[in-house]
Backbone bond lengths (Angstrom), bond angles and torsions (degrees), N, CA, C in turn:
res aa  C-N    CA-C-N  psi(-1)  N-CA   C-N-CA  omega(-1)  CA-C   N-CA-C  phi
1 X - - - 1.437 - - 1.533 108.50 -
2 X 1.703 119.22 132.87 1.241 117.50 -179.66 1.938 108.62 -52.31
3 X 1.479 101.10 177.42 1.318 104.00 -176.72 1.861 88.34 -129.73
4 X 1.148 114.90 167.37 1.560 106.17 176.23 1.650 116.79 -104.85
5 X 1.275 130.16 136.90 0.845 118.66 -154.99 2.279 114.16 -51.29
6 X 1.398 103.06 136.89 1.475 96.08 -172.01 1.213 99.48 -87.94
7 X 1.368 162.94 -12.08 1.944 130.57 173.58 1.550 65.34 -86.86
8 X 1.230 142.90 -172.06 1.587 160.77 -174.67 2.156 86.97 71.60
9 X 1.045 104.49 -81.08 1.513 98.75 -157.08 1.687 94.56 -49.27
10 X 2.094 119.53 -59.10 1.438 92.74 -165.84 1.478 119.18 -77.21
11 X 0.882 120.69 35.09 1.352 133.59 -161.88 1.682 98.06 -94.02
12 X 1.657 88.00 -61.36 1.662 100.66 175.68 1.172 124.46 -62.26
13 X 1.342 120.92 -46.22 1.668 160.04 -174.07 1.407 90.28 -48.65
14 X 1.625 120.59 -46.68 1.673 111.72 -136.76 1.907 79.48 -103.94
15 X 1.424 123.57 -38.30 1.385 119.22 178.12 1.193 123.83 -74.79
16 X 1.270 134.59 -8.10 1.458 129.75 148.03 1.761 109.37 -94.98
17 X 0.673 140.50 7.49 1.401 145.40 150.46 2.012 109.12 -71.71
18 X 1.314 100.17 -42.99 1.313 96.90 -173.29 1.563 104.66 -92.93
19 X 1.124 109.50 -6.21 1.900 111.19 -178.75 1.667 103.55 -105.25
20 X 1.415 99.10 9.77 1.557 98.10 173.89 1.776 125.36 66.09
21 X 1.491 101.90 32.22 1.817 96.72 -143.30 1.247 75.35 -118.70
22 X 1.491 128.22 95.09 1.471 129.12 157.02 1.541 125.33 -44.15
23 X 1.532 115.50 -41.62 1.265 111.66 173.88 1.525 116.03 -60.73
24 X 1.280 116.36 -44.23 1.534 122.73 168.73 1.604 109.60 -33.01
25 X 1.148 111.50 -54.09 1.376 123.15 173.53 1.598 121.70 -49.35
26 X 0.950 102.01 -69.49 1.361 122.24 -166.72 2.090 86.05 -71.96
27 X 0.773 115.19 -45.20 1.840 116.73 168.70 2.003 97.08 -20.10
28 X 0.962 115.54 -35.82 1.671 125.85 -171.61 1.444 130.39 -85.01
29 X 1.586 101.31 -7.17 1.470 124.53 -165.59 1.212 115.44 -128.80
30 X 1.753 112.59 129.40 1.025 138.84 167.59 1.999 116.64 -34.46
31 X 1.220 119.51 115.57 1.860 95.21 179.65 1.268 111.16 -43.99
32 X 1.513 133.24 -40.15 1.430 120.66 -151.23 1.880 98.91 -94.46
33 X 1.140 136.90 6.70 1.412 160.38 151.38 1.491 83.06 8.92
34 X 1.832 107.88 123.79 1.391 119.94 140.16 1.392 119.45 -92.29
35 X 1.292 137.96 131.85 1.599 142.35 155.75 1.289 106.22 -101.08
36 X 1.219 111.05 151.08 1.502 133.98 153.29 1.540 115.60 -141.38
37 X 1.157 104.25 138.97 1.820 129.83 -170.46 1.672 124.10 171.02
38 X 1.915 104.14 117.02 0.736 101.42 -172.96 1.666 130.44 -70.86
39 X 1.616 92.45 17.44 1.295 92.91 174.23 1.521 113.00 -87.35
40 X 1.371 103.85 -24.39 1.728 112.27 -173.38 2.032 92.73 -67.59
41 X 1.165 108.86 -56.59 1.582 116.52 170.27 1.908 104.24 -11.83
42 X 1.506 110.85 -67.80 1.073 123.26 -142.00 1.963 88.82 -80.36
43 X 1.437 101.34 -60.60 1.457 98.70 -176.06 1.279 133.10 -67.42
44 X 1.861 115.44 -23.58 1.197 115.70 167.65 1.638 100.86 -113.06
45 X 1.116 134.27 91.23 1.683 132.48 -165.06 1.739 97.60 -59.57
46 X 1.370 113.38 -35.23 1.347 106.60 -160.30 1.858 111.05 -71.79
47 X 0.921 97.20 -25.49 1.492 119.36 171.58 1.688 105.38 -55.09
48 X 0.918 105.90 -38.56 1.672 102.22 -167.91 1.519 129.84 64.38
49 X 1.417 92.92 13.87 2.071 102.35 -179.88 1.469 91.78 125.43
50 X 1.559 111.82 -52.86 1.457 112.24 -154.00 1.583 116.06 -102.54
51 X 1.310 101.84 125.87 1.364 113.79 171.63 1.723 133.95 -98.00
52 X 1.089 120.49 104.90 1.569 125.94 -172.57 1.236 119.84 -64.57
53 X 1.970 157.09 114.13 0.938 137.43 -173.85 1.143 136.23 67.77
54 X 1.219 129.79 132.59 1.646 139.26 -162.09 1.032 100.05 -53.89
55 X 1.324 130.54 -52.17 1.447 139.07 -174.57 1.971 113.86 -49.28
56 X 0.979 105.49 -25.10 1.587 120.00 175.65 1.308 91.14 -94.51
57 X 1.411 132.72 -66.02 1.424 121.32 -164.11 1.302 113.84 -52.13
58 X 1.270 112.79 -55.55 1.516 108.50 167.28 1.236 127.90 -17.72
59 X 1.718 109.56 -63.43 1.365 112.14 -172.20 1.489 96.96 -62.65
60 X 0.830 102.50 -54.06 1.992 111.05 -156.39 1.639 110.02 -49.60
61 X 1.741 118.34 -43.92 1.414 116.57 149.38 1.757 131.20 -59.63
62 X 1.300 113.38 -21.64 1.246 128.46 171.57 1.905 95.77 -56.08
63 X 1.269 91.30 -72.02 1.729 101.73 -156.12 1.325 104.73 -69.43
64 X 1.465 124.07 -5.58 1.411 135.94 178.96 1.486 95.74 -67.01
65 X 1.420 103.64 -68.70 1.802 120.21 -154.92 1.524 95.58 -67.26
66 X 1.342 140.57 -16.98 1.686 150.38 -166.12 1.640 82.12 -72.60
67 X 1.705 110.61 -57.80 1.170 101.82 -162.80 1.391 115.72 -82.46
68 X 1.335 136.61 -20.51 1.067 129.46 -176.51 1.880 115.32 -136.58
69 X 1.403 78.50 66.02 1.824 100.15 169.29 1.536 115.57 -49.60
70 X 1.131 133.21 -29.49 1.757 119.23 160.42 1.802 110.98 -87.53
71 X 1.605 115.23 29.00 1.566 96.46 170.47 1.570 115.43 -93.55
72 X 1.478 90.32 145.60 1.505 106.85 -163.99 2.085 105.38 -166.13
73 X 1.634 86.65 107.30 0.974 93.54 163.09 1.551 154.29 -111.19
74 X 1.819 141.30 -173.39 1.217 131.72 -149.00 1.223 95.64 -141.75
75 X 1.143 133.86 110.76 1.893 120.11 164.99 1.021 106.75 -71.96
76 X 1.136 107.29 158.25 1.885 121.27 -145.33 1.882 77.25 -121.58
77 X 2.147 110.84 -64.17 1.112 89.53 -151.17 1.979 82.09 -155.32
78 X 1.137 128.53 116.79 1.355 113.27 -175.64 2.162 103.42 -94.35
79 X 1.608 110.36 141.59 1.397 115.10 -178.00 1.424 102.01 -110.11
80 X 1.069 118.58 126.14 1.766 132.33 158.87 1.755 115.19 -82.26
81 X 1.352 111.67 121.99 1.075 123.85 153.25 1.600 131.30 -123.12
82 X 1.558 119.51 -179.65 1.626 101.94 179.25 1.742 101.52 -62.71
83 X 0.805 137.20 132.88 1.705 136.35 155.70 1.192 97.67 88.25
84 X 1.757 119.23 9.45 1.718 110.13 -165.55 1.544 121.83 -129.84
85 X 1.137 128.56 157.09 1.313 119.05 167.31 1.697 86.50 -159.33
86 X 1.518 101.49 149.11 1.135 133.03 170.09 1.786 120.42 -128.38
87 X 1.308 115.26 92.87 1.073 118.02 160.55 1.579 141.57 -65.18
88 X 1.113 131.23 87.22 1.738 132.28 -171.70 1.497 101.61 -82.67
89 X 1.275 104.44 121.53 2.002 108.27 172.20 1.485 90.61 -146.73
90 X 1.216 71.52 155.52 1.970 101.33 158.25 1.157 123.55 -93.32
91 X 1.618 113.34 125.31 1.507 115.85 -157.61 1.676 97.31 -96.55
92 X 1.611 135.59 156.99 1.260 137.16 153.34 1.509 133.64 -9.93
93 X 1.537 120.39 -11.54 1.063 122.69 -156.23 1.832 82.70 -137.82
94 X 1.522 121.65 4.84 1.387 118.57 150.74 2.188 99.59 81.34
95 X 1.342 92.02 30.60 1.466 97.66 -175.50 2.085 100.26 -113.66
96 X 1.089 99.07 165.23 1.314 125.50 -175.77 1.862 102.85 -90.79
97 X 1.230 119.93 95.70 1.395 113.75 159.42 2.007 109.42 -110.63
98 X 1.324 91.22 168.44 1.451 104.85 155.58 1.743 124.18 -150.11
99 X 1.263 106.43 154.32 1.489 123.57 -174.12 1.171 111.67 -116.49
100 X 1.459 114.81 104.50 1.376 125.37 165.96 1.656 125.84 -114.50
101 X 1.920 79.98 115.50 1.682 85.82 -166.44 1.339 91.80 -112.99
102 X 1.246 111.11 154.38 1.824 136.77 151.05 1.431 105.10 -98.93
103 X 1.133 82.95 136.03 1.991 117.15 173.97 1.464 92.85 -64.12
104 X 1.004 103.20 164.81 1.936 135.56 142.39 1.442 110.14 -148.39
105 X 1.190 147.67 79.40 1.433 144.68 -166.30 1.737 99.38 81.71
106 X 1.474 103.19 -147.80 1.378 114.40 157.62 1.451 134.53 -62.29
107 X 1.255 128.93 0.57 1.581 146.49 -163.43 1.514 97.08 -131.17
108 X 1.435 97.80 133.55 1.488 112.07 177.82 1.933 94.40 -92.72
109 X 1.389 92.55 128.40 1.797 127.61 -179.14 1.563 93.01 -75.93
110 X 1.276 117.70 -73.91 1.500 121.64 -175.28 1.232 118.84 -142.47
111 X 1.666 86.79 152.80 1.671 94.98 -163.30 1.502 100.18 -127.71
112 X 1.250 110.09 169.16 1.539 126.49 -173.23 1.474 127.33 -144.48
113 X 1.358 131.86 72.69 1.074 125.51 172.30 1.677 139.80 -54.17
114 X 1.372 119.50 90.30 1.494 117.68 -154.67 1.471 91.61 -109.51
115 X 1.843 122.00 138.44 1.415 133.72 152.17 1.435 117.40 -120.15
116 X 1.168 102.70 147.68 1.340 115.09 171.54 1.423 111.18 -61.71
117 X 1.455 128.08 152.85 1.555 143.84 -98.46 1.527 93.54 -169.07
């Protein structure tokens, strides 16, 4: 399965992230969208990390950005795989994350928010 081109996707990815425009975001995702991030863990506990469907992601980036009104991030280094891309940036608070999404067509199916520990 193609992958979409990665400077073009984090290109987009990283400018609605920094313009705060959740729909921009979610513009990239499958409706039935798995996430995992232990940040979603912490802010939505009931979630358990994992979030089902745009309609959850939504909220869960909504209530993210409520809490952290100066986030703004930097790609460090974007990775291509078959069905894959992995984005590494530096988040506002000068930390090391990464985003690992799988394709399904043009729309990332699932995503994965991983930080260094």
């Amino acid at each position: 399965m193609p992958t979409p081109d990665a400077a073009t996707f984090a290109e987009q990815w990283v400018r609605a992230w920094n313009d705060h425009d959740v729909e921009a975001v979610l513009a990239h995702f499958h409706d039935d969208v798995v996430f995992t991030s232990p940040v979603a863990a912490r802010l939505l506990p009931e979630t358990a990390g994992v979030v089902r469907g745009k309609d959850a992601l939504r909220h869960y980036w909504a209530t993210a950005l409520r809490m952290l009104p100066d986030l703004h991030f930097e790609v460090v280094g974007v990775y291509r795989g078959e069905s894959l891309l992995v984005v590494n940036y530096r988040n506002e608070r000068g930390g090391l994350v990464n985003e690992v999404l799988t394709f399904d067509g043009a729309l990332v199916r699932e995503g994965h928010g991983t930080y260094l520990e």
